[in-house]
N, C-alpha and C positions, 0 to 999 in steps of 0.2 A: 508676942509679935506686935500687940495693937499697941505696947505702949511705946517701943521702937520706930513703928510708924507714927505716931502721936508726935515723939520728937524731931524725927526727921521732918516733919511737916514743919513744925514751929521752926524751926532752923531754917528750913527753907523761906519760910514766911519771914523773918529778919532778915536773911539776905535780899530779900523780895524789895525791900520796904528802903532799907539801908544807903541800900546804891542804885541812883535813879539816872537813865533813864534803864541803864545795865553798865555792867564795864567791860570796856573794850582792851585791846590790844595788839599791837602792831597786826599781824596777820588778819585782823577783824578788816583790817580794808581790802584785803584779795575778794573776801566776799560780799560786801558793801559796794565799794567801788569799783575793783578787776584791776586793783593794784599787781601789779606781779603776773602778768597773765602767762597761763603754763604752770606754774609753778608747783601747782596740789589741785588734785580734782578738784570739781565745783560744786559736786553734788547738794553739797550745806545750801549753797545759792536759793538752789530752788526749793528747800525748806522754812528760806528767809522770805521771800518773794513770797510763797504764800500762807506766812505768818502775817506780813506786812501788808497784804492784801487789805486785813480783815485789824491790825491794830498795830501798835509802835515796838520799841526794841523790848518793853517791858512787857509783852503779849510774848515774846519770842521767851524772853527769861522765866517766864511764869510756864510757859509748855517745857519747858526745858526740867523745872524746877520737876513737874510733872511726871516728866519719862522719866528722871533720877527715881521716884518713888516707888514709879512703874517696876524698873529694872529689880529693887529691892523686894517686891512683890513675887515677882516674877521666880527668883532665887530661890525664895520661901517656899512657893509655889510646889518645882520641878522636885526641890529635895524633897517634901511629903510625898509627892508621886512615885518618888524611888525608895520611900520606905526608912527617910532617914526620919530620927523622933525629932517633936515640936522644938524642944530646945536646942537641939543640934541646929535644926535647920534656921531658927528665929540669928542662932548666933552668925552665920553665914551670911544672910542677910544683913547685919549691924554696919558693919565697913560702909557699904552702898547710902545705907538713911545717913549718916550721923561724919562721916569722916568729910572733913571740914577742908582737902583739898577738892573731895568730890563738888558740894555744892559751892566752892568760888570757880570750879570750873563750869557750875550749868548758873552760875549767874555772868557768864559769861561770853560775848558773841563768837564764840568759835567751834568750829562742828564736832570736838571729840564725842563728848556724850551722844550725838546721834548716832558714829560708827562705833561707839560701845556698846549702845542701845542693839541696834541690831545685828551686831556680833553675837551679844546675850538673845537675841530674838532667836537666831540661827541654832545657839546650844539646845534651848528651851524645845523649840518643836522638834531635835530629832529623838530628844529625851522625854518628852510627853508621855509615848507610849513606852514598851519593854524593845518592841521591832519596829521600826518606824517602817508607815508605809511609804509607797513610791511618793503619793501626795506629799508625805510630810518632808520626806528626803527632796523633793522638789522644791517645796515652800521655803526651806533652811538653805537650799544653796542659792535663790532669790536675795533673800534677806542676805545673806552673807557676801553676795556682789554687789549688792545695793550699797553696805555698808563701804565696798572698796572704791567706790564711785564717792564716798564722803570723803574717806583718809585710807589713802594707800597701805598701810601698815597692815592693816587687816585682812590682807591676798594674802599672806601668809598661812592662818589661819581655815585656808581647804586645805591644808596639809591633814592634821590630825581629823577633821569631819571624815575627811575618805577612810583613814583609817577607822574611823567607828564604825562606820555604817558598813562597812567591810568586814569585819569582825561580829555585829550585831547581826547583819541577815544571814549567816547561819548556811554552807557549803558555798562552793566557789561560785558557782554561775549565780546563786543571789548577788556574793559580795561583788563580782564583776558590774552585774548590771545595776546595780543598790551604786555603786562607785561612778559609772556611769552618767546615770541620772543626775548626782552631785556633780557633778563636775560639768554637767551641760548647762543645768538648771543655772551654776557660780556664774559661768562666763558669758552667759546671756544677758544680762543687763549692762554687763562692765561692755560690751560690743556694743548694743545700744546707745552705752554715754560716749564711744571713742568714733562711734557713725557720727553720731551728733557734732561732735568738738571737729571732727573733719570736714562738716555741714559750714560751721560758724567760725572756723578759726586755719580752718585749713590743713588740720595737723590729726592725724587720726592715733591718741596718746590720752594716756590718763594724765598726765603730765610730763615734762621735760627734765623735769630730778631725777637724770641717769647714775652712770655709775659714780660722778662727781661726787652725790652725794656720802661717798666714804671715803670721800678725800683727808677728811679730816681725823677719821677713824688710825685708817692705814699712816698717811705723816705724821701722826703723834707716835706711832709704836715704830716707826721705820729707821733703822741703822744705816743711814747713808754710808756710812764709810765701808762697808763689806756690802753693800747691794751694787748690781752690775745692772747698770742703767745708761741707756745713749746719753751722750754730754748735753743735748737740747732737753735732756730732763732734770740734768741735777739741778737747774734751779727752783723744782719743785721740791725740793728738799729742807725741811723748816729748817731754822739756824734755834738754839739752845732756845733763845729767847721767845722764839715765835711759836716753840715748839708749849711753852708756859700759856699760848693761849690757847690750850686747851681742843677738845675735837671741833666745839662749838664755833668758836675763834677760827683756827683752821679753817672755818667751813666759809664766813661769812664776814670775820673781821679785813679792814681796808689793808692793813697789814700782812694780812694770809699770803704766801707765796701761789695760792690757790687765783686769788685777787689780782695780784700784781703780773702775774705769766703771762706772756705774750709769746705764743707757739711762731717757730720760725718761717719764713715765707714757704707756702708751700705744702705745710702742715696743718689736720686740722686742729684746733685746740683741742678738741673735746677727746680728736683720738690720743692725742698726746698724755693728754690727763690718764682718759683709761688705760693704756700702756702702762704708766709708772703705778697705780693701783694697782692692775694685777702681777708687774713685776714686784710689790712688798710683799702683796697676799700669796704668790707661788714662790719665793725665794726666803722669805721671813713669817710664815705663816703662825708660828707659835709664838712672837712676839704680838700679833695679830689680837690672839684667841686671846692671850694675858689679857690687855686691856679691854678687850672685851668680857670676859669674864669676872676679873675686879671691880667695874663697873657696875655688874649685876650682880652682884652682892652686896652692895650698898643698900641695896632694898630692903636689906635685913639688918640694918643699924637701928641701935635705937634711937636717935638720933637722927636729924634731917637738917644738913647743912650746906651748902656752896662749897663745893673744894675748888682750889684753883683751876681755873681752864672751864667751870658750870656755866652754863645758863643762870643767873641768880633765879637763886631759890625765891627767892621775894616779888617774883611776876606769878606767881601760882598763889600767893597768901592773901590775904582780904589784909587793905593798909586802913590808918586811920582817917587820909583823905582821901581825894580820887586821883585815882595813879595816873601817870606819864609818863612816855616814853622820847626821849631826846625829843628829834626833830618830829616824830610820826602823830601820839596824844598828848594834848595838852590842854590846859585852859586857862581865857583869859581872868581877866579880874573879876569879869560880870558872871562866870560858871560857865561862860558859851565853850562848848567841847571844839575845840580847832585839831582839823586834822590834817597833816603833810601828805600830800602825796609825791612820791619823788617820779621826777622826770629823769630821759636817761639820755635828753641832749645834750652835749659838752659845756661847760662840767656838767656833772648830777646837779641838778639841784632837786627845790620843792616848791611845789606850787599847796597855798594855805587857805583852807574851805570850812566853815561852822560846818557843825552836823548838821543836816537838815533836820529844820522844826517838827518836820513831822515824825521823823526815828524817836520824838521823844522829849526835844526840848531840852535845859542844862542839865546841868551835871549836879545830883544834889549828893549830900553825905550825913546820914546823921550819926554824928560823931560818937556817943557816949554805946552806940549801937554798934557800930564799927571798931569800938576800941572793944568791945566785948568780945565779939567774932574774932577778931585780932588775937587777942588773947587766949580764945578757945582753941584755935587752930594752933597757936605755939605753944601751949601747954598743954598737948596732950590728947586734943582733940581730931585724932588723924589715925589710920590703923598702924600701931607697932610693929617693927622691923622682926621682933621675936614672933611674933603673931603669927606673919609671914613664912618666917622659918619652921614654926610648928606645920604650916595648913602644907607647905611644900614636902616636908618627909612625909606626914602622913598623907596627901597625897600622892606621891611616889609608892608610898607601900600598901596602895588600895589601886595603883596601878598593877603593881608587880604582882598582883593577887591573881590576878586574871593568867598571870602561866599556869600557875593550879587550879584547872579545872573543876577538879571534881576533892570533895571532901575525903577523911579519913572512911578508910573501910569503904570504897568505893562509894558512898552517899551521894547524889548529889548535890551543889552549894547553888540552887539559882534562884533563891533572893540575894545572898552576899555578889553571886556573877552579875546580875543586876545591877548591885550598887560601885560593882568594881568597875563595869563598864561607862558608867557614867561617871565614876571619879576618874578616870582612860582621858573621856572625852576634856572636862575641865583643866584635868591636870597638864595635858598633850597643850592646850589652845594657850592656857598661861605659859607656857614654855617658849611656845612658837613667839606670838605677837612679843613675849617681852625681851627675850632672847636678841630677836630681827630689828625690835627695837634699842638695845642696846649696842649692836652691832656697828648701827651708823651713827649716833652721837648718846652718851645718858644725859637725861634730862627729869628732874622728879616728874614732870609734863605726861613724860613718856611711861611714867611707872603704873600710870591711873585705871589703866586694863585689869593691873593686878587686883584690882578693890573687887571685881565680877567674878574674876576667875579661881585664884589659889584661896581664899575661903571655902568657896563651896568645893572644892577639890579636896580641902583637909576637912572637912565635915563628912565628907560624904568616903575619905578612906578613914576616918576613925568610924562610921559606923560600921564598915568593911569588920573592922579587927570586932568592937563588938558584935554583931553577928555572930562572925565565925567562934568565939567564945561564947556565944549561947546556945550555940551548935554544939559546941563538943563538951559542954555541960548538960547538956539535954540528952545527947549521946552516952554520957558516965552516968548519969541517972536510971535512964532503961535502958541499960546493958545490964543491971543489976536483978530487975524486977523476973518475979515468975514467969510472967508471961515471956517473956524476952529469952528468958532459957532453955522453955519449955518450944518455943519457934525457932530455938539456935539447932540446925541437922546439922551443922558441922563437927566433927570427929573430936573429945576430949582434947586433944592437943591440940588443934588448931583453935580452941576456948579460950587458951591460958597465952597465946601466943602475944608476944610485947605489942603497948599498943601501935610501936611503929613499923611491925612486921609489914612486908608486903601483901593485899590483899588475895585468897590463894591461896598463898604458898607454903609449900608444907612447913609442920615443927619438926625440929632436928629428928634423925632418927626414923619418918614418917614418910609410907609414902606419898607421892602427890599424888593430890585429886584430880577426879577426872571431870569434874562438876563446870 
């Protein structure tokens, strides 16, 4: 583990160095400047504000750099807690140091890694203990509203908590109030940030990205010609061509019928939109689930590419200069960072502002350093699609453990129930988040939850299966020995009885006991 964390550090330390003052990206000015307001909670804000307090965007990148190590630590940490071995657990942890999308995203100004970070915070304390207490079940739905207050995607994620803790406190009136408390503790902070936003902005919302935002999901999979839609709708209906650009496009390109609609006098837009959404999702629903489910399987390529209608993959990669984006980043000749922000007085335009000196000063790049990380990231330096696919069955089958309770011969399994309920918890949360996220557009962006989650979820259901084969080799060993014979009162036939007999129950011919 120390020499894992040895390289993640140096890696971080080269991105550190690399790309000064940090690198931005369109969405970097929602939290900079309140480009876009409404648009995605703000919570990053006031992590930036009091970074920025105390030093420039390379104090922000350097904490960042930080909690990525944190979060690896963290991983390591919980699975020795629950009994998985050094090597299992060090492996689990590897993704998080070393995968070369994880640190170009914490060398970079936008708040994923913080509602990773505390999504993983939320895992960690309810898995600390074997039962968490009320404290800790309190502390994890904190953390895990906080989180939702950074990037919405992570409300999801009290789904599967309730179910642990539910499951983990052990008869109903625990898991009711254990449930309970989760679910007070979540949504106390996110009412907190939506009093606030109703204080400052008049809107009491984590943001205004209604159901619009699967606009682009649903008209990419949507069969205009057999859906029954009012005629003020069909021209939200993409044409072949519009339909090529993609959920992302769809959502956001000037071309999107998404874009272009103008709801008729009388109507509102927004209801308008949501009508023809749920009229694909209840009339077309399994053309729906296709592309959403195709989508999420990409995660498991070996390979990481752009398919038509993507987000280009190449905003998530460390380039050999410093990147730009159209109108939004750029730089002049001198390195000074120019950034657009677009106004939405007729037409749109953009009004063009240096970064201020103090965020950090130009834009530098050392190249021979850049092309290395470049390089490392597209050959190989990223967690593998197969990888993926291993940690998801075997996480799945360190899920499904947990219907069988209790070992052969009525024994019972609770160090393996232990580690199954914690592979429960991982495996549930990677589902949720990636799933919800693939739902409304895939983005490799959006895959980066998977680096926390389904590793230690397949670590922790492959200790499941070892276990339970140490179990029942430990079992076939003393079921042999004198002593073990000599404490067996059960009746000569029920000795010889197969080992997958019912525990009990008579052998043929015998009667049953009364024991």
């Amino acid at each position: 583990m120390m020499a894992l964390l040895a390289a993640g550090l140096v890696l971080r330390v080269l991105a550190q160095i690399t790309y000064r003052p940090a690198l931005l990206y369109i969405d970097t000015l929602k939290y900079l400047y309140n480009a876009w307001p409404g648009t995605d909670p703000l919570g990053y804000k006031g992590v930036l504000k009091a970074i920025l307090l105390v030093g420039n965007l390379q104090a922000v990148t350097a904490v960042q750099h930080l909690v990525g190590l944190g979060m690896g630590v963290a991983i390591y940490a919980v699975l020795l807690r629950r009994g998985v071995p050094r090597w299992l657990a060090a492996l689990a942890a590897a993704p998080v140091l070393l995968d070369a999308y994880e640190l170009q995203n914490e060398q970079t100004i936008m708040p994923d890694v913080w509602f990773d970070a505390l999504m993983l915070l939320a895992l960690v304390v309810l898995l600390w203990q074997p039962r968490p207490s009320r404290r800790a079940i309190a502390a994890s739905g904190i953390a895990l509203g906080l989180s939702v207050t950074v990037g919405q995607a992570t409300e999801i994620v009290i789904v599967p908590t309730v179910i642990y803790v539910a499951i983990a406190a052990g008869g109903w009136w625990r898991a009711v109030r254990s449930a309970a408390v989760m679910c007070t503790a979540f949504v106390l902070p996110i009412v907190v940030y939506m009093s606030l936003s109703a204080a400052f902005s008049g809107h009491f919302w984590l943001s205004r990205a209604g159901t619009s935002q699967l606009y682009g999901r649903v008209a990419e999979a949507a069969d205009c010609s057999t859906l029954n839609i009012p005629s003020y709708e069909r021209s939200l209906c993409p044409t072949a061509k519009q339909k090529a650009l993609g959920t992302d496009g769809l959502d956001h390109d000037a071309t999107s019928p998404l874009q272009l609609y103008v709801a008729p006098s009388g109507l509102s837009q927004s209801r308008v939109i949501s009508s023809f959404i749920r009229a694909v999702m209840v009339q077309q629903p399994l053309r729906v689930l296709a592309g959403t489910a195709t989508d999420a399987a990409r995660l498991f390529e070996v390979t990481r590419v752009t398919s038509p209608g993507d987000t280009p993959i190449s905003r998530w990669q460390f380039q050999t200069g410093y990147p730009s984006y159209q109108n939004y980043i750029r730089t002049n000749a001198q390195g000074v960072i120019i950034l657009g922000l677009k106004v939405q007085n007729p037409p749109p335009d953009f009004i063009y502002q240096p970064l201020d000196p103090a965020m950090g000063g130009k834009a530098v790049v050392i190249k021979p350093l850049a092309a290395f990380l470049h390089a490392y990231q597209l050959d190989g330096g990223y967690t593998p699609g197969p990888l993926y696919l291993a940690a998801t069955v075997l996480g799945l089958i360190g899920t499904l453990s947990l219907i069988r309770r209790r070992g052969r011969r009525g024994e019972p399994f609770a160090d393996g129930r232990q580690l199954a309920l914690a592979c429960c918890l991982f495996f549930l949360s990677a589902a949720a988040i990636l799933l919800f996220s693939d739902f409304t557009e895939f983005s490799w962006r959006y895959q980066l939850p998977a680096i926390m989650t389904l590793p230690p979820a397949g670590a922790l259901g492959l200790a499941v299966i070892i276990a339970r084969l140490r179990m029942r080799r430990g079992l076939a060993g003393s079921a042999g020995t004198p002593e073990a014979q000599a404490a067996d009162t059960r009746p000569p036939a029920m000795r010889t009885a197969p080992d997958d007999a019912t525990p009990g129950a008579a052998a043929p011919g015998q009667p049953t006991p009364t024991w």
